[in-house]
DRENDO-1510 file (C-alpha; in Angstrom, 1 decimal, always signed):
<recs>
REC; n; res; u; v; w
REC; 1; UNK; +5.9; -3.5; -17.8 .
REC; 2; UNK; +9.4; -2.4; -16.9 .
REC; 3; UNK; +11.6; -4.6; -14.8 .
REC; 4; UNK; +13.8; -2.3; -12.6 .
REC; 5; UNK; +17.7; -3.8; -11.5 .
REC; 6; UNK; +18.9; -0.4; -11.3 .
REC; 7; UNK; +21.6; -0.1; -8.9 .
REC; 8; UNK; +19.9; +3.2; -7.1 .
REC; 9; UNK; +17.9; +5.1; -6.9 .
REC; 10; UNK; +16.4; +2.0; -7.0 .
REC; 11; UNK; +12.7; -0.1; -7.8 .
REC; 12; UNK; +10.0; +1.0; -4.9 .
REC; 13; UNK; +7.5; -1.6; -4.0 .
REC; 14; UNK; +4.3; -0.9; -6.0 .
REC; 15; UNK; +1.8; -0.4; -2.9 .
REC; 16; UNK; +4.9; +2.0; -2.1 .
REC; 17; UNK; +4.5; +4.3; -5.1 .
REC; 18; UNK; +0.4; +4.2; -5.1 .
REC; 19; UNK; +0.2; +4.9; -1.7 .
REC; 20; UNK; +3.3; +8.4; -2.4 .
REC; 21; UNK; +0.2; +8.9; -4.9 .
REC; 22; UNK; -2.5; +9.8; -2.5 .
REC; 23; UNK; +0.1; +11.7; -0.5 .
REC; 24; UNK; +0.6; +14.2; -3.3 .
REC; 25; UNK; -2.5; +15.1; -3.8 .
REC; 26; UNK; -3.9; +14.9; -0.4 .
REC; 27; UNK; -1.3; +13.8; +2.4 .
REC; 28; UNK; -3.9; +12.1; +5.3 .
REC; 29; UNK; -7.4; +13.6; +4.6 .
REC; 30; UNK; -5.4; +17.1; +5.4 .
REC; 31; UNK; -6.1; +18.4; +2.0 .
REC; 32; UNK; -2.4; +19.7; +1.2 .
REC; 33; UNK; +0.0; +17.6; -0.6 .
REC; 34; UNK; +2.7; +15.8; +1.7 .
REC; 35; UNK; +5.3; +18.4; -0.5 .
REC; 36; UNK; +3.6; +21.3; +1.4 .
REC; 37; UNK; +2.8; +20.5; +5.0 .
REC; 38; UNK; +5.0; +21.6; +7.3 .
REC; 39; UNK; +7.7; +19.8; +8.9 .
REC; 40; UNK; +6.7; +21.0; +12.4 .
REC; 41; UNK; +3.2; +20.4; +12.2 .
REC; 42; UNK; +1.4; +17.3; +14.0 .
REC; 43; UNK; +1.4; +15.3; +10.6 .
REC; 44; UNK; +4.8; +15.3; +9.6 .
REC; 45; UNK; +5.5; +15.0; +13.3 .
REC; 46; UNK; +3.8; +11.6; +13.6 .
REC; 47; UNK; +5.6; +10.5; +9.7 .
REC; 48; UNK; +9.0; +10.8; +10.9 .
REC; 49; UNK; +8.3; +8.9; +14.2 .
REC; 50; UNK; +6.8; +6.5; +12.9 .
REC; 51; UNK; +9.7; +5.8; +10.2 .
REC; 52; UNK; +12.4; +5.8; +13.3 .
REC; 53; UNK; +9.8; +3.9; +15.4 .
REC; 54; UNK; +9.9; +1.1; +12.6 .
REC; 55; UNK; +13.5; +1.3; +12.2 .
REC; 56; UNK; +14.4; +0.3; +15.6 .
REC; 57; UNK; +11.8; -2.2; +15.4 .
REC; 58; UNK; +13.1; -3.5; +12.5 .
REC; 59; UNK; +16.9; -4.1; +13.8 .
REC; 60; UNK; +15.4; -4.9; +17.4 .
REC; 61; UNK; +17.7; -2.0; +18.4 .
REC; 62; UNK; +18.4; -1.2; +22.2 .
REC; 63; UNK; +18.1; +2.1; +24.2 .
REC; 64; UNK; +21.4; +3.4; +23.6 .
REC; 65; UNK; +20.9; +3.4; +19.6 .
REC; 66; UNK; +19.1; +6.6; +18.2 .
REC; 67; UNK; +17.9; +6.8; +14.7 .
REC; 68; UNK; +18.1; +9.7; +12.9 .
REC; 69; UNK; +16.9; +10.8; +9.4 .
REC; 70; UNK; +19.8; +13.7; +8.1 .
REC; 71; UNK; +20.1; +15.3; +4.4 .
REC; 72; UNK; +23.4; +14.4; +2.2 .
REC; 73; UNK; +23.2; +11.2; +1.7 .
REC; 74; UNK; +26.3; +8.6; +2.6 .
REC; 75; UNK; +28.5; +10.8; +0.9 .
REC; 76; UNK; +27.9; +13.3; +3.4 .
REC; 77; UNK; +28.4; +10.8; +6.1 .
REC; 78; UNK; +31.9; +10.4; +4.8 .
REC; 79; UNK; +32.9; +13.8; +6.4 .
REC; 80; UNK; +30.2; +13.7; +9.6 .
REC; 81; UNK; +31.5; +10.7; +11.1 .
REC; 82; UNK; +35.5; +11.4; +11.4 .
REC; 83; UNK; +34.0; +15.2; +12.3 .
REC; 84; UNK; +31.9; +13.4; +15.0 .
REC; 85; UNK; +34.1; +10.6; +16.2 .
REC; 86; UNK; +38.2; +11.2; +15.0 .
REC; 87; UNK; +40.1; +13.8; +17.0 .
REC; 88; UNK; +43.6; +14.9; +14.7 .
REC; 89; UNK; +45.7; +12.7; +16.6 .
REC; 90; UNK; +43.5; +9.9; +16.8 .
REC; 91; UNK; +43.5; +6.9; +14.2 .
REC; 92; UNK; +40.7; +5.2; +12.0 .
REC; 93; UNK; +41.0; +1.8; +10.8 .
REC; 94; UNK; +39.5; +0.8; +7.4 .
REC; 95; UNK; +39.2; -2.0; +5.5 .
REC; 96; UNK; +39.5; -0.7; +2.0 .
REC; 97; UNK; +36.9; -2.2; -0.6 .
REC; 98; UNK; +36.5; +0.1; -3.6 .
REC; 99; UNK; +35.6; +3.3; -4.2 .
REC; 100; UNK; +32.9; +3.9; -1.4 .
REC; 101; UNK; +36.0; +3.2; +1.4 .
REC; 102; UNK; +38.3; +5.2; -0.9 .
REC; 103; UNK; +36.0; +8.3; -0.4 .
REC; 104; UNK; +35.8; +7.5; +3.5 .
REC; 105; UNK; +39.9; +7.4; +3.5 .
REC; 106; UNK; +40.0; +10.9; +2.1 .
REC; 107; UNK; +37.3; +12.3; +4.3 .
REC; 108; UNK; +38.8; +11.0; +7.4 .
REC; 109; UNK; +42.2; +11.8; +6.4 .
REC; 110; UNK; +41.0; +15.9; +7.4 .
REC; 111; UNK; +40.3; +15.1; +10.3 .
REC; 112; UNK; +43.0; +12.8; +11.3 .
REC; 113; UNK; +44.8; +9.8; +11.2 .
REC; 114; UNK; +43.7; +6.8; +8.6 .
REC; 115; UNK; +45.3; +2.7; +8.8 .
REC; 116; UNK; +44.0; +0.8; +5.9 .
REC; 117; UNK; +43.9; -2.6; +7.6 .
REC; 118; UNK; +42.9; -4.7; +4.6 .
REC; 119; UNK; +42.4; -4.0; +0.6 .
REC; 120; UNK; +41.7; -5.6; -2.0 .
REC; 121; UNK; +42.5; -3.5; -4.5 .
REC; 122; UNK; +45.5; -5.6; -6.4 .
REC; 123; UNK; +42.8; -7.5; -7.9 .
REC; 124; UNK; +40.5; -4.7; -8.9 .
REC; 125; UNK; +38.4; -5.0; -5.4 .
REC; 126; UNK; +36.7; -8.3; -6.6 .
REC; 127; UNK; +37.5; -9.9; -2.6 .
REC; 128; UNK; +36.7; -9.1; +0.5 .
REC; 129; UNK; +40.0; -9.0; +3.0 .
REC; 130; UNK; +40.7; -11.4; +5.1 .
REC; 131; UNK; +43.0; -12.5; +7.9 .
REC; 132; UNK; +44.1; -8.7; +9.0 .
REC; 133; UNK; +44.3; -7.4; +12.1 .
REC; 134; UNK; +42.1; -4.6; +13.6 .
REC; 135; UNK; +44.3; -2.1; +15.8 .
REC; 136; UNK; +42.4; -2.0; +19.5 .
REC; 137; UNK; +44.5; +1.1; +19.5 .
REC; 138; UNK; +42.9; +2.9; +16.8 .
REC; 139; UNK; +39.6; +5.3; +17.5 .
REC; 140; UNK; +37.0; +3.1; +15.4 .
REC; 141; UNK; +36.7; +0.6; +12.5 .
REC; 142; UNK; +35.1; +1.3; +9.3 .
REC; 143; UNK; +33.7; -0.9; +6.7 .
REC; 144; UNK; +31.3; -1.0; +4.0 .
REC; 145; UNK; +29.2; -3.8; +4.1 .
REC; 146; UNK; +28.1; -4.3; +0.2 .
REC; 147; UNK; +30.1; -3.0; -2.8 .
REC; 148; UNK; +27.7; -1.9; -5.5 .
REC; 149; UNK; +30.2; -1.0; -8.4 .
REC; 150; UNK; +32.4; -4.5; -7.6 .
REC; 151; UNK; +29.5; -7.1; -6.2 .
REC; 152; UNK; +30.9; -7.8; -3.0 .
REC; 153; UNK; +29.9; -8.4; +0.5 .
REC; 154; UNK; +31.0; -9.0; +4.2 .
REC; 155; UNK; +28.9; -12.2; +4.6 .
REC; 156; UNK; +30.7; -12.1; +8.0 .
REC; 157; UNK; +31.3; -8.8; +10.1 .
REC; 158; UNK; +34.7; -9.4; +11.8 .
REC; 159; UNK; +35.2; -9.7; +15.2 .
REC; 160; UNK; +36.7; -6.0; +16.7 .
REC; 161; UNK; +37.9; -4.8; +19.7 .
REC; 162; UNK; +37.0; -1.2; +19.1 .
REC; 163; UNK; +33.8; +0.5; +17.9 .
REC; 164; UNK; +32.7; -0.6; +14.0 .
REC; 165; UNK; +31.1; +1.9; +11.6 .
REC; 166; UNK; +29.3; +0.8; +8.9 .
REC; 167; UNK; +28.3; +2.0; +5.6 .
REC; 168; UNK; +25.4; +0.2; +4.9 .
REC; 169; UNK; +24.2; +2.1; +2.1 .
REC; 170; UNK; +23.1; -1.0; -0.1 .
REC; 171; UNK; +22.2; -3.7; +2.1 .
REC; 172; UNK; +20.8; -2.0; +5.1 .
REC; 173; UNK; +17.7; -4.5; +6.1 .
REC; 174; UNK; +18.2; -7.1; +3.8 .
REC; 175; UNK; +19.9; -9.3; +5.8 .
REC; 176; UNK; +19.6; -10.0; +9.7 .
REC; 177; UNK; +22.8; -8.8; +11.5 .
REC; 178; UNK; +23.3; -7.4; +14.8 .
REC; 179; UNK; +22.7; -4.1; +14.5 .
REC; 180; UNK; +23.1; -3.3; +18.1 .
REC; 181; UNK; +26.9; -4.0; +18.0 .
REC; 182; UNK; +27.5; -1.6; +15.5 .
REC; 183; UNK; +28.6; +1.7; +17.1 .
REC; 184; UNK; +27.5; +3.8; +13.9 .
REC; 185; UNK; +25.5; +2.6; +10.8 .
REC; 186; UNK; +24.9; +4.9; +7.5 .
REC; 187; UNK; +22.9; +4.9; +4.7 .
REC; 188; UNK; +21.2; +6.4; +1.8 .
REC; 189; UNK; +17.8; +4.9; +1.7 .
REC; 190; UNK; +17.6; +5.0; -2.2 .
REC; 191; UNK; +18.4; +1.3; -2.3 .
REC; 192; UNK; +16.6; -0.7; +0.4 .
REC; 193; UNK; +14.5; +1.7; +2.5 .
REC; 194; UNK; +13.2; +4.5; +0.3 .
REC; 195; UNK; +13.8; +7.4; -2.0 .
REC; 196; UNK; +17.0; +9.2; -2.8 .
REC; 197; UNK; +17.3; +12.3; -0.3 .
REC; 198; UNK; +17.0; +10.7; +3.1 .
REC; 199; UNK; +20.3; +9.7; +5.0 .
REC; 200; UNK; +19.8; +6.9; +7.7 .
REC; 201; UNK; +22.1; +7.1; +10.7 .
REC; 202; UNK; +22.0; +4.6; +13.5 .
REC; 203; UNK; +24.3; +5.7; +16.3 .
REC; 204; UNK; +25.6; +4.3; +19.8 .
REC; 205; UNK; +25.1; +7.6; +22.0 .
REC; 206; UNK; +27.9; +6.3; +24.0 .
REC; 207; UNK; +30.5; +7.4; +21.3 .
REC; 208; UNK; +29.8; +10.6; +21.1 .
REC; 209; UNK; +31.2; +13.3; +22.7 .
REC; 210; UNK; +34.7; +12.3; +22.7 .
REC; 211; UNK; +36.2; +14.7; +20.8 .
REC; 212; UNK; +38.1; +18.2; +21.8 .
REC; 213; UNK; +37.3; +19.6; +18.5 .
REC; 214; UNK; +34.5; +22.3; +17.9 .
REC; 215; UNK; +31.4; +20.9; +15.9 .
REC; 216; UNK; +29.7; +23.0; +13.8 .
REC; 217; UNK; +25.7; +22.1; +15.3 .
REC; 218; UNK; +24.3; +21.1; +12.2 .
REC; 219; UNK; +26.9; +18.5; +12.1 .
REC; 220; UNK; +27.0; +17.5; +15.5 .
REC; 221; UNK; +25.1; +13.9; +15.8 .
REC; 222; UNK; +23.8; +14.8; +19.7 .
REC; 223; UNK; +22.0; +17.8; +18.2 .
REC; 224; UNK; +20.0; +16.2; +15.5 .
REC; 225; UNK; +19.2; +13.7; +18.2 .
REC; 226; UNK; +18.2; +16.4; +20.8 .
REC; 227; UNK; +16.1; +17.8; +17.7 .
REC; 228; UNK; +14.8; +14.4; +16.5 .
REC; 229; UNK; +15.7; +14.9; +13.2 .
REC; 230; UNK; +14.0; +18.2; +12.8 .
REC; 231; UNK; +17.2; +20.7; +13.8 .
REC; 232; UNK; +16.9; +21.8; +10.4 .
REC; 233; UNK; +14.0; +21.5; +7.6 .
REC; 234; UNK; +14.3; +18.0; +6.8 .
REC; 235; UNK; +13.8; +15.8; +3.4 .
REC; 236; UNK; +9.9; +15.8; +4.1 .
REC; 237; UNK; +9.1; +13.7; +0.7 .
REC; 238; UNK; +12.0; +11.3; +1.0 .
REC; 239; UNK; +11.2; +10.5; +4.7 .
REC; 240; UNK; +7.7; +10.1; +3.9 .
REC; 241; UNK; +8.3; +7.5; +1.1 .
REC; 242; UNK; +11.4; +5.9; +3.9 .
REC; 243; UNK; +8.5; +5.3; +6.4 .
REC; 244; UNK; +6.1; +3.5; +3.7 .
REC; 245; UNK; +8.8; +1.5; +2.8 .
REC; 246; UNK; +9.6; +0.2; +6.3 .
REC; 247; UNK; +5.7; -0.2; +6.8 .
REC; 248; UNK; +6.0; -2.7; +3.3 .
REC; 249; UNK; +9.0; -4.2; +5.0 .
REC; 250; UNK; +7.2; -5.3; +8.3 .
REC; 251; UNK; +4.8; -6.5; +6.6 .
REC; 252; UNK; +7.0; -9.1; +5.1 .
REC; 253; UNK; +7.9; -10.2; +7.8 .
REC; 254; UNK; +10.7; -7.8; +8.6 .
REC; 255; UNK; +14.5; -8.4; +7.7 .
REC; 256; UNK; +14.3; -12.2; +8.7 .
REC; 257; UNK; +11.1; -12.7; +6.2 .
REC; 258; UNK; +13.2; -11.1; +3.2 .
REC; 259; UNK; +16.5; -13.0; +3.7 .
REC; 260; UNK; +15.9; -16.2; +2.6 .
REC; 261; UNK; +14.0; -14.2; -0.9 .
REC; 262; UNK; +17.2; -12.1; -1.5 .
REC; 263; UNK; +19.4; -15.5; -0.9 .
REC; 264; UNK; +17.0; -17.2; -3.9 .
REC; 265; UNK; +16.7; -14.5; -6.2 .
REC; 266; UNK; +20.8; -13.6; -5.7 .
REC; 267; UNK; +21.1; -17.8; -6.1 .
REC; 268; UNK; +18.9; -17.9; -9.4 .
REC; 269; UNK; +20.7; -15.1; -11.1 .
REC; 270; UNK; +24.4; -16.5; -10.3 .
REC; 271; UNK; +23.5; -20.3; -11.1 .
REC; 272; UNK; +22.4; -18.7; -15.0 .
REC; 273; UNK; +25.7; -16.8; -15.0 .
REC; 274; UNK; +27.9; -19.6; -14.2 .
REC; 275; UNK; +26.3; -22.0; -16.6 .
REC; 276; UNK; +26.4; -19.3; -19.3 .
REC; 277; UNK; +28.9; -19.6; -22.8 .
REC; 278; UNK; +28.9; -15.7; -23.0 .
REC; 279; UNK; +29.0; -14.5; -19.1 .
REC; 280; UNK; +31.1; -14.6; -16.2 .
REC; 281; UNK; +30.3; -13.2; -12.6 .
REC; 282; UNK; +33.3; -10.2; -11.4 .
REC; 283; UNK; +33.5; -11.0; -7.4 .
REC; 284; UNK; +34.8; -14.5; -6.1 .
REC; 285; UNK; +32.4; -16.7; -5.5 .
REC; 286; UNK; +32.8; -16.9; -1.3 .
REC; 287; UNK; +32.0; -13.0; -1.4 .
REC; 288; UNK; +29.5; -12.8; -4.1 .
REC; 289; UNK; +27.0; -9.6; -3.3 .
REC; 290; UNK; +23.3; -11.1; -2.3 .
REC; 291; UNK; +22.2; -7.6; -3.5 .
REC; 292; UNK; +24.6; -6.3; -6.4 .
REC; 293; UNK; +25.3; -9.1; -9.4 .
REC; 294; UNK; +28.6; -8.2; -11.3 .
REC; 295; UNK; +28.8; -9.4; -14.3 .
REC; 296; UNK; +30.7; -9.2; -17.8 .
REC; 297; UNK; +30.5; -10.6; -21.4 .
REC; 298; UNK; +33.1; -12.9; -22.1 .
REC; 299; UNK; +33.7; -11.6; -25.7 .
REC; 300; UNK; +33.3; -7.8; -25.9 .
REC; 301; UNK; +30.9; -8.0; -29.0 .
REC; 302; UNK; +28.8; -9.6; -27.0 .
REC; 303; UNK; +27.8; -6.3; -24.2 .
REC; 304; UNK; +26.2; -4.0; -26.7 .
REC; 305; UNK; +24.3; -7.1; -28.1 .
REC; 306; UNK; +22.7; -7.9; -24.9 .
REC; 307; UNK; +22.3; -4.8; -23.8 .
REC; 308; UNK; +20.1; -3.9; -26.5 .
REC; 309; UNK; +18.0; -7.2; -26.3 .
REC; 310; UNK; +17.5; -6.3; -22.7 .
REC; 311; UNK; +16.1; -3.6; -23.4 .
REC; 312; UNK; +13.9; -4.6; -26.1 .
REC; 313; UNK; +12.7; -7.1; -23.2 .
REC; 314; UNK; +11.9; -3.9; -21.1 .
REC; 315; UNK; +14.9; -4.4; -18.8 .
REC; 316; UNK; +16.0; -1.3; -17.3 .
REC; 317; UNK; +19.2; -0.7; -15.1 .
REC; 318; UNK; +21.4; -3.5; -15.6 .
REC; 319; UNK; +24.6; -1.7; -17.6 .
REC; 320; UNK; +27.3; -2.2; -15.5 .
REC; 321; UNK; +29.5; +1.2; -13.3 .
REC; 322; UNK; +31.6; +2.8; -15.7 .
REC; 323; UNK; +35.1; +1.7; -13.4 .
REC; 324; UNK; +33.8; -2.4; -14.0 .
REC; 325; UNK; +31.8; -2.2; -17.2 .
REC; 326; UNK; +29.9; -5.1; -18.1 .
REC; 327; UNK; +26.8; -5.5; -16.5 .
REC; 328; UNK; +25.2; -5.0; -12.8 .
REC; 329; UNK; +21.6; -6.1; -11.6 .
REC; 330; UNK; +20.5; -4.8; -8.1 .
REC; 331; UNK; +18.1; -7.4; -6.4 .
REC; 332; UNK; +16.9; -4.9; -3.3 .
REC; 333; UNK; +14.1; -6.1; -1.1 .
REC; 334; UNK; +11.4; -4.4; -3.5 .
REC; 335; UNK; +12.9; -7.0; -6.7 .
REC; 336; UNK; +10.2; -9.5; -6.7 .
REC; 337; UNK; +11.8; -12.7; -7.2 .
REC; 338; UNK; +9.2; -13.1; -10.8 .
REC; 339; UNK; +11.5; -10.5; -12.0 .
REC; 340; UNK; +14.9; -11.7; -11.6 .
REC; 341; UNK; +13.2; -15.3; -13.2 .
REC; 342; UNK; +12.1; -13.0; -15.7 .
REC; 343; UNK; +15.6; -11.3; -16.2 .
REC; 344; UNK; +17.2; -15.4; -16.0 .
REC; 345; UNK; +14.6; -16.5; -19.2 .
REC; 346; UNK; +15.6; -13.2; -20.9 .
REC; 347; UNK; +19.5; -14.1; -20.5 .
REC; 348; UNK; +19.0; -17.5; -21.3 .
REC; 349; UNK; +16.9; -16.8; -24.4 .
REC; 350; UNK; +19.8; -14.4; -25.7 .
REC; 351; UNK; +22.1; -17.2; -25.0 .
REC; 352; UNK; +20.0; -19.7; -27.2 .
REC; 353; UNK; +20.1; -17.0; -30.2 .
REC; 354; UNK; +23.4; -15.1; -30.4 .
REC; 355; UNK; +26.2; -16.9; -32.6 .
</recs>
């Protein structure tokens, strides 16, 4: 057995995968594989609205929110939302976090005007800001609402007085927010709601169709919406392999039933860390990611050693992003919470043996 913390694409639940097994060879008794129906027909008709159907369901989202399922994947969302939402004499606010907000700033900045509101890059992005002030003259505010690379997150979504975007790439449905007052959310689903090459978008229709500036149509948010999702040939597999994932997440009980298991699991892995001789957690403790752990050796010797016990242990994933180093385990909705007790005892064995 493998245990999985990679930060993403990320581990699938195991009914998830078995299930993507019958679809291959034969996709609902139709005799093709879900890789060659097309994305027109009846079948993949009734996959893709089912997988929107359970995303509204799943943040209890009202009748102005649409969901759409778009290629690219966050990165691409970087450019579509300024094109979508920023005219060139309008302003963005940010609050700059690390490197997914840097790529954001540079995006926006062709399209117009960018006010970083907060940062916390003087201490290598291991904070979330606090205490700034949103502009209520700027267009829209953006955030990104879990840090991968630095093991961070907005436990609290500040208060704004103009429309908040969201990158919600690696925390999307883990933990119960209120989706509805989000003008905009994005996210790759290759963390918490599928397989890499399917782009959720959650939009407000109300903010849309603001700007004087010509959109090309395929990135034009009202047209996918008019199109549900099918202007274009869209990531059949991926979408197939989002909607069994949001059918494994109902049946969990939803967002609210997998909260208080990502809070334990985070909780188990951070209480080892913090009594360890050898490791030390990267993000300060109020901040701390429920879904990213951070974490470096104290001595450098000490990172090649465990890495290569971990892996003897069949522990997969957890080298840390090449801008932190260290170490990084991912503790999505589909890490069972045997697994990060498993990854704790492995840790805590290596503790008990390296001098």
């Amino acid at each position: 057995m493998v245990y999985n913390f990679n930060a993403g694409p990320s581990h699938l639940p195991d009914e998830v995968t078995e299930e993507a097994k019958k679809g291959l060879s034969n996709f609902s008794n139709t005799g093709l594989s879900i890789l060659e129906i097309g994305h027109r027909t009846p079948a993949f008709s009734d996959v893709i609205e089912e997988a929107r159907q359970l995303m509204r369901d799943l943040m209890h989202l009202d009748s102005d929110h649409e969901v759409l399922f778009l290629h690219g994947g966050a990165t691409t969302q970087f450019m579509q939302v300024p094109m979508n939402l920023l005219d060139t004499n309008e302003t963005m606010a940010i609050a700059h976090t690390g490197v997914w907000s840097q790529k954001a700033i540079q995006e926006a900045e062709c399209f117009g005007k960018v006010q970083i509101t907060g940062s916390s890059e003087s201490e290598n992005f291991n904070f979330i800001p606090k205490g700034f002030t949103i502009p209520s003259d700027a267009k829209y505010f953006h955030l990104t609402t879990n840090n991968t690379i630095y093991g961070t997150e907005w436990h609290d979504i500040p208060v704004s007085p103009i429309p908040v975007v969201a990158d919600m790439s690696s925390d999307i449905l883990s933990c119960h927010r209120d989706f509805n007052s989000f003008a905009l959310i994005y996210a790759g689903a290759q963390k918490n709601a599928g397989a890499a090459g399917a782009t959720i978008v959650v939009v407000d229709k109300k903010i849309l169709g603001t700007i004087k500036r010509a959109i090309p149509p395929i990135m034009d948010y009202r047209d996918h919406i008019k199109a549900k999702s099918v202007l274009n040939t869209p990531p059949v597999f991926a979408i197939y392999i989002s909607m069994l994932t949001l059918r494994w997440l109902k049946k969990q009980g939803g967002v609210k039933g997998v909260e208080p298991l990502n809070r334990e699991k985070a909780r188990l892995l951070y209480d080892a860390l913090d009594n360890s001789k050898h490791f030390k957690g990267t993000a300060k403790r109020e901040d701390r990611s429920f879904m990213n752990v951070s974490f470096v050796a104290k001595e450098p010797a000490v990172e090649k050693a465990f890495l290569d016990f971990a892996a003897q242990k069949n522990i997969y994933g957890i080298k840390g992003h090449r801008k932190v180093g260290g170490f990084r385990a991912s503790l999505y909705n589909a890490v069972s919470l045997d697994n990060v007790k498993y990854l704790v005892k492995v840790l805590q064995e290596f503790e008990s043996t390296y001098h």
